[in-house]
C-alpha positions as CSV (number, residue, x, y, z in Angstrom):
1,X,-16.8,78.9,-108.5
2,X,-19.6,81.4,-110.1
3,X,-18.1,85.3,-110.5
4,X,-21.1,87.7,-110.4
5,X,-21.1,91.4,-111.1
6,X,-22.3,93.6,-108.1
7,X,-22.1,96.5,-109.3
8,X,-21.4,98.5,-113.0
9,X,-20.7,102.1,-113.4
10,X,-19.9,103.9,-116.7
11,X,-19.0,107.2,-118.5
12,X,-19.1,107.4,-122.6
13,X,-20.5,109.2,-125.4
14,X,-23.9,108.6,-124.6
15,X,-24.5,109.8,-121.5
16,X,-22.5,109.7,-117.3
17,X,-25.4,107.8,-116.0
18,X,-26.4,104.3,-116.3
19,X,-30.6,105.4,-117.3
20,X,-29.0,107.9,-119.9
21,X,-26.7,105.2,-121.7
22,X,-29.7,102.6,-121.8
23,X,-32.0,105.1,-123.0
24,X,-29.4,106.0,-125.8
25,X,-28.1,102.9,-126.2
26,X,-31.7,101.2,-127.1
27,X,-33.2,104.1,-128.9
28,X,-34.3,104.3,-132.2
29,X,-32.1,107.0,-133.5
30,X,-28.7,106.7,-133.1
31,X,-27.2,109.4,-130.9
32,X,-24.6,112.1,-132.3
33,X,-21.0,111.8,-132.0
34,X,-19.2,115.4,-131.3
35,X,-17.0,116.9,-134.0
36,X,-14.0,117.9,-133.0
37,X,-10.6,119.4,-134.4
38,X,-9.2,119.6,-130.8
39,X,-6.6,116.2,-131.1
40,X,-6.4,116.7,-135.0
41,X,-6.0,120.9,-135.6
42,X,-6.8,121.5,-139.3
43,X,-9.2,118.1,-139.5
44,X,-12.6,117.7,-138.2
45,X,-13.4,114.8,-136.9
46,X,-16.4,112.8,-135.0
47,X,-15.4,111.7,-131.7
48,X,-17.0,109.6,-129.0
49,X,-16.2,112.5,-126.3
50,X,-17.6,112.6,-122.5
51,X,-19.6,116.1,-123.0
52,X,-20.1,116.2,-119.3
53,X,-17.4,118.2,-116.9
54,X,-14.7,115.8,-116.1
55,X,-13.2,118.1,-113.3
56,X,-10.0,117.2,-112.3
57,X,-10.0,118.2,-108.2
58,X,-7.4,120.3,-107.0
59,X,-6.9,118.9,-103.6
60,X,-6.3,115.2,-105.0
61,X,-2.3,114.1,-105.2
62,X,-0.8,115.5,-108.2
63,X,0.2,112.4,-109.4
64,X,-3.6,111.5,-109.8
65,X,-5.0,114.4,-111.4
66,X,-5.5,113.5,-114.8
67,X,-9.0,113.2,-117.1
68,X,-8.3,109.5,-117.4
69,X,-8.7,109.2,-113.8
70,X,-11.7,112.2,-113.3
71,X,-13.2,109.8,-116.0
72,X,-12.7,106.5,-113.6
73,X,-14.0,108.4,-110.7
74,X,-17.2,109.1,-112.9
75,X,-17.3,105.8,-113.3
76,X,-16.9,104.5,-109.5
77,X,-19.7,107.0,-108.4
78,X,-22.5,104.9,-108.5
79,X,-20.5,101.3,-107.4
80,X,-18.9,102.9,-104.1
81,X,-21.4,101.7,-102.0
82,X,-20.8,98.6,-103.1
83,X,-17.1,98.7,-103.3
84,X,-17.1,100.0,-99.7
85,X,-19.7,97.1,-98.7
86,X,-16.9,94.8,-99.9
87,X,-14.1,96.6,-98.1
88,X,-16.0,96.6,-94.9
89,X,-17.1,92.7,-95.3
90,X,-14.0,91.4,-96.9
91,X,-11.6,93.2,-95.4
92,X,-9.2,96.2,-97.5
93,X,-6.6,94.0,-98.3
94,X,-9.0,91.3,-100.1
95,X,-10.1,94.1,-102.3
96,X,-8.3,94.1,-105.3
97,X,-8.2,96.4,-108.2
98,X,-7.9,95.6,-112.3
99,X,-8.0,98.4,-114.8
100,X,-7.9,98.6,-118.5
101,X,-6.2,101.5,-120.0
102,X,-3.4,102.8,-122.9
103,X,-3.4,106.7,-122.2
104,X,-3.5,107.1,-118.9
105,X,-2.2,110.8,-117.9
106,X,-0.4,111.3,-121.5
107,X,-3.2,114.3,-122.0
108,X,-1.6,115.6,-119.2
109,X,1.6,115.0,-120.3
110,X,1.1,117.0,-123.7
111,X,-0.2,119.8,-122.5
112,X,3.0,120.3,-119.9
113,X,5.4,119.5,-123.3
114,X,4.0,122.4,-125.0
115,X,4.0,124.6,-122.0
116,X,7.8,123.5,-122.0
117,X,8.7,124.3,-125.2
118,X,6.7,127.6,-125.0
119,X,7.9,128.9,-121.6
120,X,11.6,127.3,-121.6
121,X,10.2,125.1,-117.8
122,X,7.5,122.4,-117.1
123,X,4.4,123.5,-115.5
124,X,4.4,123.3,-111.5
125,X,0.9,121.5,-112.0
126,X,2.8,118.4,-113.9
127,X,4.4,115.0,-113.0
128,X,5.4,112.5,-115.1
129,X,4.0,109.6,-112.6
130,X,0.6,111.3,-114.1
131,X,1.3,109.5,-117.0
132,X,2.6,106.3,-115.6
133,X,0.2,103.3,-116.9
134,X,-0.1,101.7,-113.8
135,X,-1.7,105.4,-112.3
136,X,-5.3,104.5,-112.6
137,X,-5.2,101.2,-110.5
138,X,-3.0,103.0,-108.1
139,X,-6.2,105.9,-108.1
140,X,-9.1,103.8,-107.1
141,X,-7.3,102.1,-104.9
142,X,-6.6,104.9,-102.9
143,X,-10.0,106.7,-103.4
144,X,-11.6,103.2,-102.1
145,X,-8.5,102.3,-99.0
146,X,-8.7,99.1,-101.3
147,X,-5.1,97.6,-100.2
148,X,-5.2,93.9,-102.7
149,X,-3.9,93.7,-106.2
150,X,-3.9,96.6,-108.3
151,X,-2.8,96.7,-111.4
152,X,-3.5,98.4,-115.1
153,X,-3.8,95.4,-118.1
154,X,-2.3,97.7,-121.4
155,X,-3.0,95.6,-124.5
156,X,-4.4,97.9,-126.5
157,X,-8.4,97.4,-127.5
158,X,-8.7,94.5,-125.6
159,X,-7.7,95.6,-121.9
160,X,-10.9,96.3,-121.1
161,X,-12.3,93.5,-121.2
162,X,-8.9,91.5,-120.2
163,X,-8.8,93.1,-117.5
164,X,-12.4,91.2,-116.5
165,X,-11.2,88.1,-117.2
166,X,-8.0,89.0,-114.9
167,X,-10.1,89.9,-112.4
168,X,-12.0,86.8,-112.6
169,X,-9.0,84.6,-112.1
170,X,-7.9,86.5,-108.7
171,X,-11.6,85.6,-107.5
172,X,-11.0,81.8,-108.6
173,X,-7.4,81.7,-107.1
174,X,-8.5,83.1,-104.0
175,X,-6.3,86.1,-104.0
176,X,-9.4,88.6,-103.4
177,X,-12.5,88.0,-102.1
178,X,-13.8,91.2,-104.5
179,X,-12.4,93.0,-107.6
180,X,-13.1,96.5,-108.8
181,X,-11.8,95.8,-112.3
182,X,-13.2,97.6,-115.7
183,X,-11.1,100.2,-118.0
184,X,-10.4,104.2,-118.4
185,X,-8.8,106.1,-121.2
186,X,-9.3,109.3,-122.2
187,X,-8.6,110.8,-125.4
188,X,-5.7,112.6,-126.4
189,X,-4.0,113.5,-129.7
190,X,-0.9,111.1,-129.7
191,X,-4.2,108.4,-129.8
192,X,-5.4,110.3,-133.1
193,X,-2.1,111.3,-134.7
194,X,-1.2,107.4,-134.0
195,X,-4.2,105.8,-135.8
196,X,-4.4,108.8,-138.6
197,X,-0.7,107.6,-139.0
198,X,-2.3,104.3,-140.3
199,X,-4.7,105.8,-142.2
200,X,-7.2,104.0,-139.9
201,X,-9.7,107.1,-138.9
202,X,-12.9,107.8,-140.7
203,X,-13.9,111.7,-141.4
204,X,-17.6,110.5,-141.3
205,X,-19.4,108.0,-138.8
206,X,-17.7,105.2,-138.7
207,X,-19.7,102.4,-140.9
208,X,-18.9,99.0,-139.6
209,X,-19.3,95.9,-141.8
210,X,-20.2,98.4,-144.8
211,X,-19.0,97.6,-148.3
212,X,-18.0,101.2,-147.9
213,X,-16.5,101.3,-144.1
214,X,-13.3,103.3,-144.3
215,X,-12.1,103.8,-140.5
216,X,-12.5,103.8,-136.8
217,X,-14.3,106.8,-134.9
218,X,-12.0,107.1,-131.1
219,X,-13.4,108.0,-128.0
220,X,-12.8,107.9,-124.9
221,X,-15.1,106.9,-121.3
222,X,-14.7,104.7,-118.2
223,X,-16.6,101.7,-117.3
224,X,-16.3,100.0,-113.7
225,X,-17.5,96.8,-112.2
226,X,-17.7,95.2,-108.8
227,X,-17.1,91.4,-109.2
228,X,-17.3,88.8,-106.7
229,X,-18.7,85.5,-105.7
230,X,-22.0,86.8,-104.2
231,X,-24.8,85.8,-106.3
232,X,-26.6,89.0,-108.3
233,X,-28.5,89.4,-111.6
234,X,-25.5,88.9,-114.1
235,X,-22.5,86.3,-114.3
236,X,-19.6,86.7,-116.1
237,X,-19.7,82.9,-116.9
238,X,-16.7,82.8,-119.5
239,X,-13.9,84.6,-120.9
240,X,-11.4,83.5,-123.7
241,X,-8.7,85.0,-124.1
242,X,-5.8,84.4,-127.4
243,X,-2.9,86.2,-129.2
244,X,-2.5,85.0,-132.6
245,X,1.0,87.5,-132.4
246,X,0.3,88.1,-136.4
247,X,1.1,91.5,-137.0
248,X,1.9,94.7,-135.5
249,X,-1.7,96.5,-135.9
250,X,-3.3,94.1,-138.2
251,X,-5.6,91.1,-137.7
252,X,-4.7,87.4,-138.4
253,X,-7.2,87.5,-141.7
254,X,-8.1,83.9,-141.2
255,X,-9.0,85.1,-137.2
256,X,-7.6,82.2,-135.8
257,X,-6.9,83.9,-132.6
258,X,-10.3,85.6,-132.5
259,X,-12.2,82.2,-133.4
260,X,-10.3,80.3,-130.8
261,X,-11.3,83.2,-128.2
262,X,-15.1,82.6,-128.4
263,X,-14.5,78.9,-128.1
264,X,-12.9,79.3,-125.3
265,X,-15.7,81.8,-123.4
266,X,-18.2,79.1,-124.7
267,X,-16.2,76.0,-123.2
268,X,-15.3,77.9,-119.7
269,X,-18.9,78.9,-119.7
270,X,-20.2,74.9,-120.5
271,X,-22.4,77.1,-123.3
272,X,-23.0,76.1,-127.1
273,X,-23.2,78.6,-130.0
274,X,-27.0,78.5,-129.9
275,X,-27.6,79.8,-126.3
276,X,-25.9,83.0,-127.4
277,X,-28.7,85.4,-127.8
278,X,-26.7,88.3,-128.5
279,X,-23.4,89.3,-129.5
280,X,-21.4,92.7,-129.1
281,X,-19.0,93.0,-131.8
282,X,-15.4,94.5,-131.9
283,X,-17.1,96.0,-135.2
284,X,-14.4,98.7,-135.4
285,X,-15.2,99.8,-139.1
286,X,-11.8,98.5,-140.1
287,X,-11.2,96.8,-143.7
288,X,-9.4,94.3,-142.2
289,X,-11.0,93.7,-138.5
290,X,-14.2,93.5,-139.6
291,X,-13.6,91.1,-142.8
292,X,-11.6,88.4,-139.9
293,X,-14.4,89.2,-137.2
294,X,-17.5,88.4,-139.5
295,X,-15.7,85.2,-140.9
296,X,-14.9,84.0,-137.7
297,X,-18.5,85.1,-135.8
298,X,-20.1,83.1,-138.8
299,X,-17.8,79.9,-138.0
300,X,-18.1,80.0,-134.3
301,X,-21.5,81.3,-133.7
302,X,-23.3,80.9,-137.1
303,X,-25.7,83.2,-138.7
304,X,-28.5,83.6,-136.7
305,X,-27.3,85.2,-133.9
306,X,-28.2,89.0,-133.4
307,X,-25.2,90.6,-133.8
308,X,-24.4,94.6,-133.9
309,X,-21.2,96.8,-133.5
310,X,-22.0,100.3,-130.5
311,X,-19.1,101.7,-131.8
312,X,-20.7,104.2,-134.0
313,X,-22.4,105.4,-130.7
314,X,-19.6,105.7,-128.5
315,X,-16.1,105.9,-131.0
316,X,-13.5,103.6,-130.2
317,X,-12.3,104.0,-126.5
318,X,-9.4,102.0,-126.6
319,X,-7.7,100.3,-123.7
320,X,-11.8,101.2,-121.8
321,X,-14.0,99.7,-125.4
322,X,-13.9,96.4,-123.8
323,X,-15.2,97.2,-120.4
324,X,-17.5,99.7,-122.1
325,X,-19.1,97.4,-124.3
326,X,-19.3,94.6,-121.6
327,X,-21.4,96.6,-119.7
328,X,-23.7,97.2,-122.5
329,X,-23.5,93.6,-122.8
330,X,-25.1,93.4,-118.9
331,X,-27.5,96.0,-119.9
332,X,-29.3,93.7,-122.7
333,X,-29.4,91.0,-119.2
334,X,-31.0,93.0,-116.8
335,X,-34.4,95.2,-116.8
336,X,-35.0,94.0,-120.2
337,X,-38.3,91.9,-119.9
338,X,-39.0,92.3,-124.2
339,X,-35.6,91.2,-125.1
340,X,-34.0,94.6,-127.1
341,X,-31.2,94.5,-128.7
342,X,-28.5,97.6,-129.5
343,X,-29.0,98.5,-132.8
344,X,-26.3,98.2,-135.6
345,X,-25.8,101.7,-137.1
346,X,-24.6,101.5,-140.4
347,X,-25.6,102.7,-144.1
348,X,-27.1,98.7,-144.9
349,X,-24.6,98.4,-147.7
350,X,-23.4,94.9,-147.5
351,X,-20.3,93.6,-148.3
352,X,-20.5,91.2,-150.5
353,X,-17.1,89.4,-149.7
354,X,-18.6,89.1,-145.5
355,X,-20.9,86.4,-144.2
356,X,-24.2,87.7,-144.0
357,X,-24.4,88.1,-140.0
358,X,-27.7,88.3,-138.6
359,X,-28.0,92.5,-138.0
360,X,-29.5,94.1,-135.4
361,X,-32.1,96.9,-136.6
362,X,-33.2,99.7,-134.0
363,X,-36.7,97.8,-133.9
364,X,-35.4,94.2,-132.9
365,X,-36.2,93.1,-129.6
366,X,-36.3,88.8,-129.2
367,X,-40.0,88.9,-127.4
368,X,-38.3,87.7,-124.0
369,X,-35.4,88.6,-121.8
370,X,-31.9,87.6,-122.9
371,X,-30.1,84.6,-121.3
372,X,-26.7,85.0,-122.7
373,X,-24.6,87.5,-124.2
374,X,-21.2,87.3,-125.7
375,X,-18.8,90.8,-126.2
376,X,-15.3,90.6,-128.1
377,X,-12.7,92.6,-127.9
378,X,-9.8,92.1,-130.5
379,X,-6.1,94.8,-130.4
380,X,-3.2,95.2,-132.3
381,X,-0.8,92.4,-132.0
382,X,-3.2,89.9,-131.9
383,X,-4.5,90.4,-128.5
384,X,-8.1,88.6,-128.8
385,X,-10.9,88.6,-125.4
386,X,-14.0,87.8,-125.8
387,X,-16.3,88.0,-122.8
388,X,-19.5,85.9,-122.0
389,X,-22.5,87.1,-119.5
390,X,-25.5,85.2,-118.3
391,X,-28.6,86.2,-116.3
392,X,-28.4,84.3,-113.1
């Protein structure tokens, strides 16, 4: 059974429309990141923050007002008519709901601590079910009536795009006939002071697969898809997903679990190496991640792929990079006739001690559309997805 995606909405960095984020995402300059000390106070920092309002409406349940979820609803916008075709062929409770997230309402939940410890009492606009991690499939499912599975996948940077291949698996089992899945975090500064604490966050762009990469850029954004059996444009025609369980925040260096990940999209998808005609990287700008992602890219997928990290575009968004990223992944498939490939924005100093993978500069473009497309999405603890998208 074939799992197609129906519809794709999506919030970031570069832009709250799907024309905006192409035309960003594609062009031949790379778009600014904000600078910010508002999660850090005392250190600027570049940030992949959503510039447009994210208002949080008043007459929603107080549980759901939080940014995470005015960022999800940015993101459903442009899919409800589809979501609500589903509903209305399908029935509500065939509709389910996966989401990707790790912050959920915790903004929220910060500002109301220090309104605490200033005024001696919690804010009457606070809740702590705003911050439960299970609040943002609980949200779409009630904006939509959608009354199936809901449920939030929290691994880290790979629940994005786990919570595709989740979503994917209730379509094969037959326990939906349609899935809104996808991923929404929004940034906050227990997310900075947490990867600051592991001296993991770059002052400057982030630089991945530089000799001189020091650090991850975070972000924050919402991306949302409607998957189901109909036949449309794109097919999510594998997923892999591993957990090598090496360390606490750090890779397995030999990226075992990464490796087997991509093997496992290609064999699920019946694809070899050489009909990938693009690849999204985790490319997190990351000593360590990038060192086990280029080693295992060069042993699963070779050297000639065209390969390039968006994360110096967008920051690192966390428990949404995944579904983020897979959408640009859809983008390369669809209304893309001369075959143009995201750039990889970086300073061109190779590593010496990384395989020399095949870079994508902002003038490539493969002289035909793009039949395949692989996007991976590796956490902390070993968590490893990797995603795999065909024109239909």
């Amino acid at each position: 059974m074939s799992v197609f995606v129906q519809g794709l909405g999506l919030v970031c960095a570069l832009g709250s429309d799907a024309a905006t984020v192409r035309a960003r995402l594609f062009a031949a300059t790379p778009h600014a990141l904000s600078h910010s000390d508002a999660f850090s106070p005392g250190r600027l920092l570049p940030l992949g923050l959503v510039r447009e309002p994210m208002a949080v409406p008043q007459d929603w349940p107080l549980v759901q007002r939080s940014r995470a979820n005015a960022l999800a609803e940015a993101a459903l916008a442009p899919i409800r008519p589809q979501a609500e075709a589903a509903i209305e062929r399908h029935g509500a409770d065939r509709v389910a709901v996966v989401v990707g997230g790790s912050t959920s309402g915790l903004r929220e939940g910060e500002r109301a601590l220090h309104h605490q410890r200033a005024a001696g009492a919690w804010p009457a606009d606070y809740d702590y079910a705003q911050q439960e991690l299970g609040a943002t499939a609980q949200f779409l499912a009630w904006r939509l009536g959608a009354r199936g599975p809901a449920l939030v996948i929290s691994t880290a940077c790979s629940s994005g795009a786990k919570a595709l291949a989740s979503a994917a698996r209730l379509l094969r089992a037959g326990l939906a006939d349609a899935v809104i899945a996808g991923g929404a975090d929004a940034l906050c500064r227990f997310t900075v002071a947490g990867f600051s604490a592991l001296e993991s966050v770059s002052d400057s762009r982030c630089n991945p697969l530089s000799l001189a990469r020091r650090g991850i850029n975070l972000g924050e954004g919402a991306a949302l898809f409607v998957l189901g059996r109909e036949a449309s444009a794109v097919r999510l025609a594998g997923w892999g997903e591993t957990s090598d369980a090496h360390h606490m925040s750090a890779p397995a260096p030999d990226g075992r679990g990464a490796i087997e990940a991509m093997r496992l999209a290609l064999a699920r998808a019946g694809a070899r190496a050489a009909d990938i005609d693009y690849l999204n990287l985790h490319g997190t700008a990351t000593p360590h991640n990038d060192a086990m992602e280029a080693h295992a890219v060069a042993q699963v997928l070779g050297l000639e792929v065209a390969v390039s990290s968006t994360k110096p575009l967008t920051g690192h968004a966390l428990g949404a990079a995944g579904a983020i990223e897979a959408a640009f992944a859809c983008m390369t498939l669809v209304d893309n006739p001369r075959g143009r490939l995201p750039p990889h924005w970086w300073d061109g100093a190779a590593d010496p001690a990384l395989p020399a993978l095949r870079l994508a500069d902002s003038s490539e473009e493969l002289g035909r559309a793009l039949r395949m497309v692989m996007s991976n999405s590796f956490a902390f603890g070993g968590s490893n997805a990797s995603l795999l998208f065909a024109a239909a």
